[in-house]
VOPAGU-2260 file (C-alpha; in pm, 1 decimal, decimal comma):
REM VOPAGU-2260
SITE   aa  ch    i         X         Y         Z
SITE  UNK   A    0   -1322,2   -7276,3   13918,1
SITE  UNK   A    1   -1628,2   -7126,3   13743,1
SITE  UNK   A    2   -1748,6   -6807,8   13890,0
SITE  UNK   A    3   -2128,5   -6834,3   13971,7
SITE  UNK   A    4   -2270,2   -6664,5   13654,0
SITE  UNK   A    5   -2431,8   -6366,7   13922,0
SITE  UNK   A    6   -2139,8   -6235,7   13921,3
SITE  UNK   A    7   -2036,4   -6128,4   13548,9
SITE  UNK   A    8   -2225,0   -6046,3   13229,3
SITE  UNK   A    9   -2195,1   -6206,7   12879,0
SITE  UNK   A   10   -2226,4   -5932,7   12563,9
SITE  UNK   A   11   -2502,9   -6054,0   12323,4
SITE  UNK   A   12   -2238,8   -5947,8   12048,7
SITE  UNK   A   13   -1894,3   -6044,5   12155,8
SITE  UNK   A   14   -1747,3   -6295,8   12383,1
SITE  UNK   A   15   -1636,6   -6071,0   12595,6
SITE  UNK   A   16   -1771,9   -6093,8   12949,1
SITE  UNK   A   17   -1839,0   -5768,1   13222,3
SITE  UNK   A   18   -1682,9   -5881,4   13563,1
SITE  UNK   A   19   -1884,6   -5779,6   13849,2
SITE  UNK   A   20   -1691,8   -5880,7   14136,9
SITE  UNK   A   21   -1539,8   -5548,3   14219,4
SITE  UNK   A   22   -1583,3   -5187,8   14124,0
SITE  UNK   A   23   -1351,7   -5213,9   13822,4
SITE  UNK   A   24   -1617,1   -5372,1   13648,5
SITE  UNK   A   25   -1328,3   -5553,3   13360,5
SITE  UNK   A   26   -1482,1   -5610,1   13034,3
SITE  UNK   A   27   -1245,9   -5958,7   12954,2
SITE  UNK   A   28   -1205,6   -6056,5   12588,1
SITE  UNK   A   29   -1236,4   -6441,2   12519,0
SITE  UNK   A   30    -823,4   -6584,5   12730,4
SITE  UNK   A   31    -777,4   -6251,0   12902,2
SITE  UNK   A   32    -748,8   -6188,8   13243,0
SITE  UNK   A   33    -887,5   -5871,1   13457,9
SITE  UNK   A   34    -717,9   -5605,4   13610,4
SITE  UNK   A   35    -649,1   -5883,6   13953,0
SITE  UNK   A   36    -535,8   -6158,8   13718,3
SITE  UNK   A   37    -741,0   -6442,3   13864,6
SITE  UNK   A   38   -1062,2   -6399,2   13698,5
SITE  UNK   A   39   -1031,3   -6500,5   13319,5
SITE  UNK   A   40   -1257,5   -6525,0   13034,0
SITE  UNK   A   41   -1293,3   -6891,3   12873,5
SITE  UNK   A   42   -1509,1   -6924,8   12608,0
SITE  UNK   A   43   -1753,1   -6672,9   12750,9
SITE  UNK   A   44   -1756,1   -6806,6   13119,6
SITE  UNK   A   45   -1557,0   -6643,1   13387,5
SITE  UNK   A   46   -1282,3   -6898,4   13587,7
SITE  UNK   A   47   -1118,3   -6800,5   13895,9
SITE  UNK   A   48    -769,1   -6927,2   13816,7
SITE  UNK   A   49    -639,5   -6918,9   14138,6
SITE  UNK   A   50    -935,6   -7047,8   14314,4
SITE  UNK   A   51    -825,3   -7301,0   14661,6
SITE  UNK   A   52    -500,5   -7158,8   14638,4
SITE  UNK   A   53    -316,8   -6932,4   14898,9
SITE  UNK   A   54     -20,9   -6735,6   14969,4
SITE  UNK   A   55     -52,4   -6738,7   15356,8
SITE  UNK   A   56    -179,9   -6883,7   15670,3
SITE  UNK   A   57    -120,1   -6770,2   15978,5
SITE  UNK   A   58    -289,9   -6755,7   16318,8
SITE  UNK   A   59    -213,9   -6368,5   16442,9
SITE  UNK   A   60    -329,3   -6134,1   16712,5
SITE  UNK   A   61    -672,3   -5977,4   16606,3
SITE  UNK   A   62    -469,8   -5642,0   16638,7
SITE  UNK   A   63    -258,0   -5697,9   16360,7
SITE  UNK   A   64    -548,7   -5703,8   16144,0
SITE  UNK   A   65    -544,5   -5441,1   16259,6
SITE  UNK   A   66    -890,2   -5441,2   16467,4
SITE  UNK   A   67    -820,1   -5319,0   16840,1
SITE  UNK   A   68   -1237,5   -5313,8   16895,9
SITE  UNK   A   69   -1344,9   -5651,8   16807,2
SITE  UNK   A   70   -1296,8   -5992,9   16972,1
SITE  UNK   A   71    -987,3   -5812,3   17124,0
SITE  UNK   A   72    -676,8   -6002,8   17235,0
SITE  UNK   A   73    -775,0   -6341,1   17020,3
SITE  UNK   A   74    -643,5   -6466,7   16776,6
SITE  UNK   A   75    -765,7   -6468,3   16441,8
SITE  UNK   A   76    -703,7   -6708,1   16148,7
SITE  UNK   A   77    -536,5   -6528,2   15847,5
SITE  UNK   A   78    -577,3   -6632,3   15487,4
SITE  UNK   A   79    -394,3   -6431,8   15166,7
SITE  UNK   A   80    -420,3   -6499,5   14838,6
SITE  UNK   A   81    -280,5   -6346,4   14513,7
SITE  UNK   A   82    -357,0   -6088,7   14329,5
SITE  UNK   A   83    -576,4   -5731,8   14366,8
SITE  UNK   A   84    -813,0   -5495,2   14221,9
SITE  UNK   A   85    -563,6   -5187,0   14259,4
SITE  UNK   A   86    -261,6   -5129,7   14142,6
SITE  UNK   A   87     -77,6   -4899,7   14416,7
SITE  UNK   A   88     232,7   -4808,9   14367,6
SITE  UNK   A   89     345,0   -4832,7   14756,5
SITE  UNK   A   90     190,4   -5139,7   14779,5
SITE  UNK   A   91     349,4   -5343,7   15075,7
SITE  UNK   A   92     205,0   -5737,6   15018,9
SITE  UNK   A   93     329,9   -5673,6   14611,8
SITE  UNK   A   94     502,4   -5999,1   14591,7
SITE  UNK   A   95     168,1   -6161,7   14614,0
SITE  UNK   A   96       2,1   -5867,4   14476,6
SITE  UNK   A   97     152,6   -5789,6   14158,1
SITE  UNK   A   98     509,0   -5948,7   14088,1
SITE  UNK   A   99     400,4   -6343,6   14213,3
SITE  UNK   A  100     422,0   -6474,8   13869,5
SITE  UNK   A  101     255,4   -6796,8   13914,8
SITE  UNK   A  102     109,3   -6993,3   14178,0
SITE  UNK   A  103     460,0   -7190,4   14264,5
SITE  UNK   A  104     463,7   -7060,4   14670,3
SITE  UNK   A  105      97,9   -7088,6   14693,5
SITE  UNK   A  106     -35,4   -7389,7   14900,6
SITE  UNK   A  107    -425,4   -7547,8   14783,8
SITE  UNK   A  108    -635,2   -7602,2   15046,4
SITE  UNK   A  109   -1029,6   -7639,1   15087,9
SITE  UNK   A  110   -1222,8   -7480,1   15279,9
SITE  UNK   A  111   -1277,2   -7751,1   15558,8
SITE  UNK   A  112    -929,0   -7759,4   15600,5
SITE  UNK   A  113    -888,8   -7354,2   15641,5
SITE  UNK   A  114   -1142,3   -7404,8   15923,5
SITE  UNK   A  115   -1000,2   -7687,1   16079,2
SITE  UNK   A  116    -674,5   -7477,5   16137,2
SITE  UNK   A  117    -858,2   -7238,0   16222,4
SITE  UNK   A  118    -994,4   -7417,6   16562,9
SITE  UNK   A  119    -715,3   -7618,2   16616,1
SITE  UNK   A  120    -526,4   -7269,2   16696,0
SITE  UNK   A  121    -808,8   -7160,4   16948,0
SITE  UNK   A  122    -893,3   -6861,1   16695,4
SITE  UNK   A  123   -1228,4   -6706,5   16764,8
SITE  UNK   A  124   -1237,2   -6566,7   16400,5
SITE  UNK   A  125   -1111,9   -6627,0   16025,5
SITE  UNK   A  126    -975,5   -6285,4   15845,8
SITE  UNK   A  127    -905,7   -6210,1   15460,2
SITE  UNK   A  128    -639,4   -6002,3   15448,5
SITE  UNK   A  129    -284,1   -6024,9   15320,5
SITE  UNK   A  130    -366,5   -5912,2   14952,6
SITE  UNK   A  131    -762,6   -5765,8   14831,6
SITE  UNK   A  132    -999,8   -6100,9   14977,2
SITE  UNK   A  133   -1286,8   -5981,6   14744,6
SITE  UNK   A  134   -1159,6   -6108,5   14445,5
SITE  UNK   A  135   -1171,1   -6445,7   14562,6
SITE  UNK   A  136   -1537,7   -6385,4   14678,5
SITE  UNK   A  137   -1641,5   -6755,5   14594,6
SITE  UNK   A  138   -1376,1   -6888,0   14773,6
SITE  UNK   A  139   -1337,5   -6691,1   15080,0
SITE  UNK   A  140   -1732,0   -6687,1   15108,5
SITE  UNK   A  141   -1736,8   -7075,7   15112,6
SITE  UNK   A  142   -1524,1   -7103,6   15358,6
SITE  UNK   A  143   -1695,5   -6827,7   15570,7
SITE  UNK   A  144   -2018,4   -7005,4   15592,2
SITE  UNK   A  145   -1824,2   -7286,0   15685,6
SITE  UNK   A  146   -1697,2   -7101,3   15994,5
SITE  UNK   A  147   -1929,5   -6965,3   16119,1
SITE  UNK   A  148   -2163,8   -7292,7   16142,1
SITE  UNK   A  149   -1866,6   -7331,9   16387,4
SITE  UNK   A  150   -1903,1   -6983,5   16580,3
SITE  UNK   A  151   -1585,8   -6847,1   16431,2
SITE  UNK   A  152   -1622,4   -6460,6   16343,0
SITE  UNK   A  153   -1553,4   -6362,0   15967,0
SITE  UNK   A  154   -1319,3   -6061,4   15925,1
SITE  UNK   A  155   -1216,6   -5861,6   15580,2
SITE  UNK   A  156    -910,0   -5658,1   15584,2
SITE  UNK   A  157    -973,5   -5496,0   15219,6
SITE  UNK   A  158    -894,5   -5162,8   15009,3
SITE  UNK   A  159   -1317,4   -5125,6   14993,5
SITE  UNK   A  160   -1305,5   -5157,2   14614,0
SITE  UNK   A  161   -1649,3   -5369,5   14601,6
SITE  UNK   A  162   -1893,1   -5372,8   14282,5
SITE  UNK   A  163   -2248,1   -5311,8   14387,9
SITE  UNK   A  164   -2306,0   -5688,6   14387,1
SITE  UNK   A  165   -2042,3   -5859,1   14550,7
SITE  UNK   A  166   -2074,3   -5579,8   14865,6
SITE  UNK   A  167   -2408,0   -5703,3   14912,8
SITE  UNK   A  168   -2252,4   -6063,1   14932,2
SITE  UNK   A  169   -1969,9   -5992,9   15098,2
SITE  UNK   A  170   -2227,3   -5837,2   15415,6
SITE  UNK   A  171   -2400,6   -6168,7   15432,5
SITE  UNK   A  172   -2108,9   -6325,8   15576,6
SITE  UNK   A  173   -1842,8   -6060,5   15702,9
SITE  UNK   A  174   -1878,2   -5945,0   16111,9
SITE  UNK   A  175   -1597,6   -5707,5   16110,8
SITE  UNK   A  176   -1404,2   -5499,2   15815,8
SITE  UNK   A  177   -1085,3   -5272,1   15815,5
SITE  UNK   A  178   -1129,0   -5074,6   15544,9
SITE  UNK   A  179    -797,0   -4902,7   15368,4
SITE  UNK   A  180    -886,8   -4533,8   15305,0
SITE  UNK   A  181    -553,2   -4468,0   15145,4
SITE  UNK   A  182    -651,7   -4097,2   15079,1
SITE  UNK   A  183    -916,5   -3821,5   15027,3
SITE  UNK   A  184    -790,4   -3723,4   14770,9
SITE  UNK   A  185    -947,4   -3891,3   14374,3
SITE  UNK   A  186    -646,5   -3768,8   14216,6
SITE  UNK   A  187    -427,1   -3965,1   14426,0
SITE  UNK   A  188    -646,9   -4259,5   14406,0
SITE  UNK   A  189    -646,9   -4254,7   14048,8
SITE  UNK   A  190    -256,8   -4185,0   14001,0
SITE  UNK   A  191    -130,0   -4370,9   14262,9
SITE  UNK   A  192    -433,5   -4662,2   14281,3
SITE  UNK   A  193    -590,2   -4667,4   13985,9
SITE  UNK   A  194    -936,5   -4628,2   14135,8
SITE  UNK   A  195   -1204,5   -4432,6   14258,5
SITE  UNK   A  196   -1242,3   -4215,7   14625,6
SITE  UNK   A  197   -1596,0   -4250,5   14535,7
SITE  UNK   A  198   -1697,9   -4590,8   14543,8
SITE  UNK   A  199   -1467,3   -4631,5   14876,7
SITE  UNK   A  200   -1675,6   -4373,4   15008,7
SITE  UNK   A  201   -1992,5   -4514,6   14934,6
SITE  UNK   A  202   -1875,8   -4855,6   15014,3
SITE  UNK   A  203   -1798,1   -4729,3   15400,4
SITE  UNK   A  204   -2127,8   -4579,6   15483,0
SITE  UNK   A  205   -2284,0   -4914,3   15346,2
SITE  UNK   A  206   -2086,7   -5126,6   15590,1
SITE  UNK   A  207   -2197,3   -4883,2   15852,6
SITE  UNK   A  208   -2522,8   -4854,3   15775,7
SITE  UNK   A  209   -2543,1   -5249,6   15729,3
SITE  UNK   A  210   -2413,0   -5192,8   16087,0
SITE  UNK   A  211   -2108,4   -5363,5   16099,4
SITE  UNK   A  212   -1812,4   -5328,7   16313,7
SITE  UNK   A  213   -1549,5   -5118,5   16072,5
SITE  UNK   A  214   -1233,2   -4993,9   16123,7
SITE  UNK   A  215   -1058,9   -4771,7   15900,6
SITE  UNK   A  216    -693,5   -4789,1   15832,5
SITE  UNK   A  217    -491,2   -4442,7   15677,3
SITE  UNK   A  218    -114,5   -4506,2   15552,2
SITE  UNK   A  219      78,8   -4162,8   15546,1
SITE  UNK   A  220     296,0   -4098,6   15274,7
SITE  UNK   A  221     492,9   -3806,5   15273,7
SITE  UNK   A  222     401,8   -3542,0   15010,9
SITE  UNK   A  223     151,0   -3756,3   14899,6
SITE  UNK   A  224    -146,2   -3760,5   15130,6
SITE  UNK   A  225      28,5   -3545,9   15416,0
SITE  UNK   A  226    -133,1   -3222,4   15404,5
SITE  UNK   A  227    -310,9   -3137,8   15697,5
SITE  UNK   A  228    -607,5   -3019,6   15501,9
SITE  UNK   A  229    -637,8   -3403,4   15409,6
SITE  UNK   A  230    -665,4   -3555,7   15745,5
SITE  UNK   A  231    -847,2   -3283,9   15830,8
SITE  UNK   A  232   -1089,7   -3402,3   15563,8
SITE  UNK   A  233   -1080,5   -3835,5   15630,1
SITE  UNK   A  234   -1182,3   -3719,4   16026,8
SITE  UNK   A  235   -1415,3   -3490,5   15929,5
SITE  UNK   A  236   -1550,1   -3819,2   15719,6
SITE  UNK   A  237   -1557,9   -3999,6   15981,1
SITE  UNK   A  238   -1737,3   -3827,7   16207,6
SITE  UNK   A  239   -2009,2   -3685,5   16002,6
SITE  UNK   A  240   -2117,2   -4004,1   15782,4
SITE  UNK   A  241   -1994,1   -4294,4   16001,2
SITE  UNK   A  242   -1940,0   -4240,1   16359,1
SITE  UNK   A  243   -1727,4   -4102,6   16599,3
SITE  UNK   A  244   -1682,7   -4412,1   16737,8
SITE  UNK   A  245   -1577,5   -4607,6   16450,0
SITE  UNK   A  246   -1150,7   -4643,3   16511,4
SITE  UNK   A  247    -948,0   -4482,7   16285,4
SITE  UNK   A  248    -544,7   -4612,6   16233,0
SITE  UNK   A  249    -272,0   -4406,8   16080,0
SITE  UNK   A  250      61,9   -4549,6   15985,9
SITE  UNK   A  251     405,8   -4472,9   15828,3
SITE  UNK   A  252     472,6   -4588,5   15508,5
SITE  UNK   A  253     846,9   -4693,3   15385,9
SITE  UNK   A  254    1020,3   -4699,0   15072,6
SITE  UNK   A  255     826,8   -4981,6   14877,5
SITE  UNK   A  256     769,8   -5151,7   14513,6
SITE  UNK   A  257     688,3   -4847,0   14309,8
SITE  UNK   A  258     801,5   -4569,4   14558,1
SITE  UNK   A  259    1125,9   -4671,8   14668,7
SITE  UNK   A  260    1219,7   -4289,8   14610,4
SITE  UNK   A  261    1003,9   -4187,7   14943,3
SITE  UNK   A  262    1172,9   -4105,2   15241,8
SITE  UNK   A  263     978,4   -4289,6   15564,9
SITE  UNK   A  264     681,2   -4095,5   15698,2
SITE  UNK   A  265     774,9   -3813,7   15956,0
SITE  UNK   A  266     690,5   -3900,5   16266,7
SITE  UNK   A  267     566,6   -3560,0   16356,5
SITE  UNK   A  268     291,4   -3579,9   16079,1
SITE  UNK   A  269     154,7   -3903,3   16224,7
SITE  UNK   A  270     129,6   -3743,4   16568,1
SITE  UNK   A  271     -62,8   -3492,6   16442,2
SITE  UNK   A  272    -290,0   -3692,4   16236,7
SITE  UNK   A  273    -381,6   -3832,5   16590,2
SITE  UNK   A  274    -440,4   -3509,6   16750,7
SITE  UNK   A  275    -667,9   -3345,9   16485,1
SITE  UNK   A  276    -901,1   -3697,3   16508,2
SITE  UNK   A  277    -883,6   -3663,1   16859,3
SITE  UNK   A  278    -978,6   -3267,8   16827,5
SITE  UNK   A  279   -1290,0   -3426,4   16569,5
SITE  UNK   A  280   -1415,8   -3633,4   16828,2
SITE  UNK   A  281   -1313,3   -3936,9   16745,4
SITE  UNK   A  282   -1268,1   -4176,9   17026,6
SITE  UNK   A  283   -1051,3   -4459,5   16885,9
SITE  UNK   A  284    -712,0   -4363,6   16760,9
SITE  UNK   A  285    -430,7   -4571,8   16724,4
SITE  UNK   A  286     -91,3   -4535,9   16537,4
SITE  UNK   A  287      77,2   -4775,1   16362,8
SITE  UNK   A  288     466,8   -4872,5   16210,8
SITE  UNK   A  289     577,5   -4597,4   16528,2
């Protein structure tokens, strides 16, 4: 599927194209792909190769999202794809991440059809989640304006890695967001990630500001993004530049993908977490993978 030509750049010298869908900003050479492997360059005009075609659909609890302050105890529709912006080396959805191959176990479906299922579940909202929604942005935003002519709710569960461009798109459509803020830390983003705290950052206080309900998800890894100073750091964060109200999750990691040499996530840490957001001011704190 061509990408709508808004969304990349064509050099004036080479055919190699700027992507501008997310923050990685890939300059693709003429049958390369980007860093998320679905956007590729032919003949100077970007295709999303994957582009109708998902990895998952499933009608959950809203609270697996997880959102425990918006449309609580309905069910949402949930739609993954393949592929991602990052490359995190705990990642936990890397089978349709990173190591899918091709498009064998996916299942093409339009977006009617997506919304269809949708109501035929009695869910009061769609969600992208599963593996990074914004680099299907065509796709997923299709089938968002489709829902919500039909008074479904539109819901991104995403690692916040938006360009400029397709954040401004992405607000047009999306009610709700949990946002992955794997870390304070830029080293560990760019070791462990391959990306940059920064544009997270900036990324968050837009979907505040845009005033849109957020939620903010924190996965603890041990000796990784465990210190104390560091949570003390994501609440302080919180509070100052968002809200004190906006709810904040932390969760224990497990031995995944890249990290299979990590022990699981003390409990004890994850506790704590809890009590120094509580000690912040922040009024929403949940734990998850307890």
């Amino acid at each position: 599927m061509l990408v709508n030509n808004d969304l990349y750049k064509k050099s004036s010298k080479t055919q190699k194209i700027r992507c501008e869908i997310c923050a990685n900003y890939c300059k693709i050479a003429d049958g390369s792909f980007g860093v998320c492997r679905q956007h590729k360059n032919v003949n100077g005009e970007l295709f999303d190769e994957s582009y109708g075609i998902v990895s998952s659909l499933s009608p959950d609890p809203i609270e697996k999202k997880p959102l425990n302050k918006f449309l609580s105890g309905t069910l949402t529709y949930s739609i993954g794809g393949f592929g991602c912006n990052m490359i995190c080396l705990h990642c936990q959805n890397y089978m349709i991440s990173h190591e899918y191959g091709d498009y064998s176990r996916g299942v093409k479906i339009t977006p009617e059809a997506i919304v269809e299922n949708a109501l035929k579940y009695d869910c009061k909202s769609i969600a992208w989640t599963y593996n990074e929604p914004t680099i299907h942005l065509p796709f997923n935003k299709k089938t968002s304006l489709l829902a919500k002519q039909k008074n479904l709710k539109v819901i991104y569960v995403s690692n916040g890695y938006f360009s400029n461009k397709s954040l401004q798109e992405v607000l047009g459509f999306v009610d709700a967001f949990n946002i992955d803020l794997k870390s304070m830390s830029d080293d560990f983003y760019k070791k462990v990630c391959g990306a940059d705290l920064d544009v997270i950052l900036d990324n968050l206080r837009s979907i505040y500001l845009a005033g849109k309900h957020l939620e903010i998800t924190n996965l603890i890894i041990n000796d990784y993004n465990d210190s104390v100073d560091e949570i003390n750091a994501l609440c302080d964060f919180v509070v100052n530049e968002l809200d004190e109200n906006v709810p904040v999750h932390f969760s224990r990691a497990f031995p995944y993908y890249k990290m299979n040499d990590i022990s699981p996530t003390n409990h004890e840490i994850v506790f704590k977490a809890k009590e120094i957001a509580m000690d912040k001011g922040i009024k929403n704190v949940y734990l998850g993978n307890i």
